[in-house]
N, C-alpha and C positions, 0 to 999 in steps of 0.2 A: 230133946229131939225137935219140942217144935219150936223151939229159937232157932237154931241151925234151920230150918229149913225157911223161915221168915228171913234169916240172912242170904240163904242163897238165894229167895226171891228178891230182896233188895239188889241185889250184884246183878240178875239178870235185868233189871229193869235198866241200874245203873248203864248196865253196858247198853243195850237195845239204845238209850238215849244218846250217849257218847255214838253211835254210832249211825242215829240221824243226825246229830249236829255235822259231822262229819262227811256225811250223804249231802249233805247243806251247802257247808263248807267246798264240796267238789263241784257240785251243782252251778253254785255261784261263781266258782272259778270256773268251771266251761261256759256258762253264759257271756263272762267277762271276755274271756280269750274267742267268742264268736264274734261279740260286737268289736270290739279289736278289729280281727282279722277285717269286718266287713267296713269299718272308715278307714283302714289300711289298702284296701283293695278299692274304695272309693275314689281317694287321692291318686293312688296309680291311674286308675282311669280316669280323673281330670286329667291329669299331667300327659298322659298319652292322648289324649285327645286336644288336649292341646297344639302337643308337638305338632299333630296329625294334618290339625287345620293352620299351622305354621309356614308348613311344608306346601302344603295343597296354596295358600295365598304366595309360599316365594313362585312356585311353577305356574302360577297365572299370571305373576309379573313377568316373569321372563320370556313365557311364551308371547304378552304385549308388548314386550320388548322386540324380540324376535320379529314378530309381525312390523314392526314399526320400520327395522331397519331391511326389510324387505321391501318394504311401501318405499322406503327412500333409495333405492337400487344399489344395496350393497355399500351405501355409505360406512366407512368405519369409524366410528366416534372416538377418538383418543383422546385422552387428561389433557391441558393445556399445560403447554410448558414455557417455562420461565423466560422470558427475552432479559436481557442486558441491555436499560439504555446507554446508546453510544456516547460516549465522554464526548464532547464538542471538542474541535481540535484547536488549538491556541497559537495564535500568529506572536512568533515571538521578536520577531522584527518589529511588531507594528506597537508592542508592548513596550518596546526599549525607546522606540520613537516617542511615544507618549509619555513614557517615565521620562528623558531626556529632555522633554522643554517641558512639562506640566512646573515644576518648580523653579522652571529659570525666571531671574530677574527681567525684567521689560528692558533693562539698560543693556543686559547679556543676549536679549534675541535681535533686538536691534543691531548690535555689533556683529552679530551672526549672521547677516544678510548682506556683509559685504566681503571682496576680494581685494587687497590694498597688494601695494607693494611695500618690502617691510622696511624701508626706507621713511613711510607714510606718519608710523606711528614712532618710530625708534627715536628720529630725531637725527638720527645720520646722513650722511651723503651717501653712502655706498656701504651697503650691509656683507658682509662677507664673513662673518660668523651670529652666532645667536646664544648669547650668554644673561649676564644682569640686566642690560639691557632691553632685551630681546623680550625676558622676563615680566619686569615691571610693565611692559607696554602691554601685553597680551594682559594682564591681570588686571589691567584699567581698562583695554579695548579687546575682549575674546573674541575678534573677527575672524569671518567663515573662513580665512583663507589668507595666505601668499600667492605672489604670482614673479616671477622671476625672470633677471633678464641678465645677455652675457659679462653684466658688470660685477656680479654676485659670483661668478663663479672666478676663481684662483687654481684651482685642480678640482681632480675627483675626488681625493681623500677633504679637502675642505669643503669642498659643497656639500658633500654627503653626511657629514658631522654636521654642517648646519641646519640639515634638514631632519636629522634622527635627535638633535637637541630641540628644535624647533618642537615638532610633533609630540614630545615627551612634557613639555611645560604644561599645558593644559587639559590632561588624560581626559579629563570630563567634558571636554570640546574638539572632536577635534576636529583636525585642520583638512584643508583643500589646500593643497602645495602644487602650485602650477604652472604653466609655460604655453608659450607659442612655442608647439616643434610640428611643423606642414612638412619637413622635410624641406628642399628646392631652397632658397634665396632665405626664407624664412624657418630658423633655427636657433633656438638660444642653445640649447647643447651643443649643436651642430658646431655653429660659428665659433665654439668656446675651446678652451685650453683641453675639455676630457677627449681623447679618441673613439667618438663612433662611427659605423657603417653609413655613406652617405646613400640616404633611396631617391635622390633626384627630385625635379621638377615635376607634378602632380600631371602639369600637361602632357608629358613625353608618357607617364603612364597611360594616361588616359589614350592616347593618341594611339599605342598599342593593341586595345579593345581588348587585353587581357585583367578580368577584375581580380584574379589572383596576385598578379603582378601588385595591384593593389591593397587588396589582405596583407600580402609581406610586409610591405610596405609599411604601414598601420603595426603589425605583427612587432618588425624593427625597432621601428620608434617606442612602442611600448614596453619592448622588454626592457632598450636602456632609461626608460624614466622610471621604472621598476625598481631597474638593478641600484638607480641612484638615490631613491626616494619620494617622488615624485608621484603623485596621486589623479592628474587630473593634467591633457594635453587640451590645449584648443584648436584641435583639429577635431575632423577634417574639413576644406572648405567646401559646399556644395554648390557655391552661385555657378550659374551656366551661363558660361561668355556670350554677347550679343552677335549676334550678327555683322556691326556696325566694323567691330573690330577694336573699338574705342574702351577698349574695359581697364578700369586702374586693376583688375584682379591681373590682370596678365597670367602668367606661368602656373600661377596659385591654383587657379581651378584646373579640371579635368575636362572638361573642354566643353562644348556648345550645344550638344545633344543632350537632353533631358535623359532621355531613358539610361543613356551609357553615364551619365553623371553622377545619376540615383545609382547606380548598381557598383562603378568606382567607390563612390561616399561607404555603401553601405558594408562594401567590403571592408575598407579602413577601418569602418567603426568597428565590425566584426574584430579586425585581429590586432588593434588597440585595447581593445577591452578586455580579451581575452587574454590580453599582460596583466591583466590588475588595475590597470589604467581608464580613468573616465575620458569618454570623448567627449568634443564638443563640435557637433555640424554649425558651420558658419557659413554666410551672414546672413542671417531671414530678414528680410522677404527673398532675398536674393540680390547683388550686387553686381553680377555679371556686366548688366547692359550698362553700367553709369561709368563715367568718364570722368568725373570730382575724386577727390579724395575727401571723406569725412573728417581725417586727421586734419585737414589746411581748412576748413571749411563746411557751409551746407553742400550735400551733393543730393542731386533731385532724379529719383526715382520715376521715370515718364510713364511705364507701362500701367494702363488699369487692371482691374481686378482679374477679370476675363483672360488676358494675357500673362496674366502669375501664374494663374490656372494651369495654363498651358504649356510654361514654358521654367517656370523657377519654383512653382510648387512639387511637380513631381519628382526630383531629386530627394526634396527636404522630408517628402512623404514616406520614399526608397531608406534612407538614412534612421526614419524615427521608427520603421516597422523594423529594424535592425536593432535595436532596442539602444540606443544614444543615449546617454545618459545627462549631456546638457544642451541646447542651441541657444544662439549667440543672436540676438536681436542686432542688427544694424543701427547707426544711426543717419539713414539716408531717409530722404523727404520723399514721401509717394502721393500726392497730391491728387492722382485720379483714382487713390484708394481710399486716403484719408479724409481728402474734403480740403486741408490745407498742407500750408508744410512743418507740420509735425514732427521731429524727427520718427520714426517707426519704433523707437525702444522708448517713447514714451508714449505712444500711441494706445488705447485699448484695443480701438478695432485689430490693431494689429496683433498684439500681444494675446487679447482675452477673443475675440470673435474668430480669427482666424487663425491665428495656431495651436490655439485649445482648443478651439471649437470645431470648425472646419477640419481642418488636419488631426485633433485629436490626441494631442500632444498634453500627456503631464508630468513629461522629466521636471528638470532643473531650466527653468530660463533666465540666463544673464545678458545684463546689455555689454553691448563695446564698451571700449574703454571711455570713461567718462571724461575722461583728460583731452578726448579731440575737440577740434576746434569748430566741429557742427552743437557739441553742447555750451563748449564755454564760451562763444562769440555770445549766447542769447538767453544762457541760463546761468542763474547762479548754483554752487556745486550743492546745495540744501534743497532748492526747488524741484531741481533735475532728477535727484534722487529720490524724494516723496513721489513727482508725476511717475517714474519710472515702475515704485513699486504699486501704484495705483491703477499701472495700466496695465499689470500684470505680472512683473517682472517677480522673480526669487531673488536675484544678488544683482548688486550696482557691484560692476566691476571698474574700481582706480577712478574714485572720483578726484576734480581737482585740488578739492580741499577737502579732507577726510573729515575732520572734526566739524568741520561747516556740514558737512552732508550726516554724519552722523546725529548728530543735535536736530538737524532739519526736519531727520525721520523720526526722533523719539518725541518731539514736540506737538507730531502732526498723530504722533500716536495716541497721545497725552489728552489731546485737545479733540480727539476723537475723530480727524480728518482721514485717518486711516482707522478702521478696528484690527485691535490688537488679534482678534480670530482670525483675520486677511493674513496677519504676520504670522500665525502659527499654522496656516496651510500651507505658508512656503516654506519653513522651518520645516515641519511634518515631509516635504518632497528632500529637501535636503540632509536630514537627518535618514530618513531611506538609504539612501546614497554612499552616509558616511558609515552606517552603522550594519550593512549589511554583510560584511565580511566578518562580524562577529556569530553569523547563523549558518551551519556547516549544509551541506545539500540534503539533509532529512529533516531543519527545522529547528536541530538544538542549537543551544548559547554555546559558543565556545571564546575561548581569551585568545584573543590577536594581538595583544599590547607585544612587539618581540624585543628579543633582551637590548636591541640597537635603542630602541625606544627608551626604553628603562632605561639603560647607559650614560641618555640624556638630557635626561630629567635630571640625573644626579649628575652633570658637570657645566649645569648652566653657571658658575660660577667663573667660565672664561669670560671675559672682557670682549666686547665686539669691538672690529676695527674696522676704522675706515680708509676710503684710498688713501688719504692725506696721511697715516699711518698710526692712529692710535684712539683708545677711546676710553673714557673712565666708567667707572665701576657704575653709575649713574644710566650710563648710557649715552651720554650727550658727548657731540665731537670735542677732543680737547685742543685738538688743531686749529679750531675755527675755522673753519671751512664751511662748516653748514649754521644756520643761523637758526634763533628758539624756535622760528615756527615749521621748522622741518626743511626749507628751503637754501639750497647752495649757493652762498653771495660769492663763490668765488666761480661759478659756473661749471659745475661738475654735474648735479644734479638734483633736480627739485622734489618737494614731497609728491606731484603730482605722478611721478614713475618717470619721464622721460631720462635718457641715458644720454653720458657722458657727452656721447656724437651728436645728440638733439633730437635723437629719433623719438617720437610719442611711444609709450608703454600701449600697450592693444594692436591686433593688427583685423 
């Protein structure tokens, strides 16, 4: 009995202990789960008071905000938005011009600056087609230009082939194909084998006071050099007849009034141009009042400067603000403008002070035909040409000796009497000129080569012929007719342009 009851005293002690360790045990687990809860309930209340003073510094900012754009009277501040800078726009005329002579040979800009007749370089007496010939010559002299006269022309269907073969031969130059057509007395179509509308003598227009009548006119003539091939008329004339009555222009001009002469001119140019066709206002300074002819001789210019002023600049002024595409320098002597007697197309004053400068002129400027006898009685055809392009000129037109005058100006380029940049300003007005119908009315390149073109380029392989009737594959007359340096020993016609009749090529 008293084992038993020492054991049930062990057991209660047993358990009483088991159940403070346990009392312990829970003890420590609520303590544990208070301090818990209280750094649980700590971090909440950072983190809320954080938020709190989050909140409270965005609404101080905003209300300084607020305040600010009150202070600035309802200014509204918006994001900056993106601008596009503008593409610079590109002259693509002015690109083709520079592409165009930047790589030309000095021998290929030089030949570019003249206007021959194709007589000059071929070697024939009388060109009347343009094949092997016609060829070879352009590819040793790629000059700016033909200039035509009623011996060239056989029909329409030949002329027209010579000029769609011509223009085809050298795509990468190309050509000024041109003529005297004034209309009146002076015609190479007119006068010739093709049928066109004759518009009369400039003076009966003129004399009408209707400057439409002369638009047509202009209009006329440029549709048929158009329709034939033709790129460039040397019209129209603007001298204003003297007073005296004495004028070799006779008929040619529109008559003696300045203002009604400019406004005649300027309509011509208007509606020549307006064919496709370049004009050309003739003869600066003005030729009205002289009584010589330049072709037989010096002819002398009496009027001073004050008096051109007055009387033969505002035509030529009328005609350039009409936008003209070339003027034709005279070769008459103006002595109380010049200081001596200089012919005027080799003049600077002429050329660079007063019709660049003064008038304001930067088409194409060509002188008359070099072949008259006011240059060749006292210049040689190499001289004439260098002063000519030195006094300003763009294109020597039909000097007397082509090759003399050609050499004269690459020599004087060589030797540095002209700078070859002098020659690529006038290249740069004339390449303008040529190359501006390849840029449509908004700017782009477009191909103007047409299939006539193309057609003859691939059949320069006809034979040119001359009047005498035949001509080899060489190019050279096999008739004999014309002699090696270009010139007719049988009296037909010389390299200088004149025609069969004797008339001087230029008018």
């Amino acid at each position: 009995m008293g084992k038993k009851r020492d054991f049930d005293d062990m057991e209660k002690r047993l358990y009483r202990r088991r159940r403070r360790i346990r009392n312990q045990i829970i003890a420590y687990i609520v303590v544990v789960i208070f301090f818990a809860a209280i750094v649980v309930g700590a971090v909440s209340g950072i983190r809320v008071l954080t938020k709190m003073m989050a909140e409270k510094k965005q609404a101080d900012e905003l209300a300084e905000q607020l305040e600010q754009m009150e202070d600035e009277e309802g200014t509204i501040i918006e994001p900056p938005v993106s601008v596009e800078t503008p593409q610079e726009d590109v002259d693509w005329l002015e690109e083709m011009v520079a592409s165009s002579i930047e790589n030309m040979p000095l021998e290929d800009k030089v030949a570019g600056l003249f206007i021959i007749a194709p007589e000059a370089i071929t070697g024939v007496s009388q060109a009347i087609q343009a094949g092997d010939g016609t060829k070879e010559a352009l590819d040793r002299y790629p000059v700016g230009g033909f200039v035509y006269f009623e011996q060239n022309i056989i029909d329409k269907d030949q002329f027209t082939q010579m000029l769609s073969n011509t223009m085809g031969m050298r795509p990468e130059y190309p050509m000024f194909l041109a003529v005297d057509e004034e209309g009146g007395a002076v015609r190479r179509i007119g006068n010739s084998n093709i049928e066109v509308n004759e518009v009369g003598d400039m003076a009966d227009i003129g004399a009408s006071g209707d400057t439409m009548a002369a638009y047509n006119a202009g209009k006329e003539i440029g549709f048929y050099l158009c329709d034939l091939g033709l790129n460039v008329d040397f019209a129209p004339v603007a001298d204003v007849v003297g007073d005296s009555g004495n004028s070799a222009i006779g008929k040619r001009s529109f008559g003696s009034d300045p203002a009604l002469v400019g406004g005649m001119a300027a309509a011509a140019v208007n509606g020549i141009q307006e064919m496709g066709v370049s004009a050309c206002l003739k003869h600066f300074p003005g030729i009205g009042s002289v009584g010589e002819d330049t072709h037989e001789g010096m002819a002398v210019l009496e009027k001073n400067l004050e008096e051109l002023r007055a009387s033969e600049f505002p035509a030529f002024q009328a005609g350039i603000e009409a936008g003209a595409d070339f003027i034709m320098i005279s070769h008459v002597s103006a002595p109380n403008v010049v200081g001596d007697n200089t012919p005027c197309s080799l003049s600077e004053e002429v050329v660079t002070s007063l019709l660049r400068g003064e008038l304001g002129y930067n088409g194409i400027v060509i002188t008359d035909a070099m072949n008259m006898g006011a240059i060749t009685e006292y210049y040689a055809a190499g001289d004439a040409a260098v002063q000519a392009l030195k006094a300003g000129a763009d294109m020597v037109l039909m000097p007397e000796d082509f090759e003399q005058a050609y050499q004269g100006v690459l020599q004087a380029v060589q030797e540095g009497v002209i700078a070859e940049e002098r020659i690529n300003e006038s290249l740069k007005r004339i390449y303008r000129v040529k190359l501006r119908d390849r840029i449509d009315t908004e700017g782009n390149v477009v191909d103007v080569m047409d299939a006539g073109q193309e057609a003859g380029a691939e059949e320069q392989g006809a034979a040119e012929t001359d009047a005498t009737g035949g001509e080899s594959g060489d190019g050279t007359d096999v008739a004999g007719a014309d002699g090696a340096d270009g010139t007719d020993v049988a009296g037909g016609e010389g390299a200088d342009g004149t025609d069969v009749t004797g008339a001087e090529g230029g008018e």
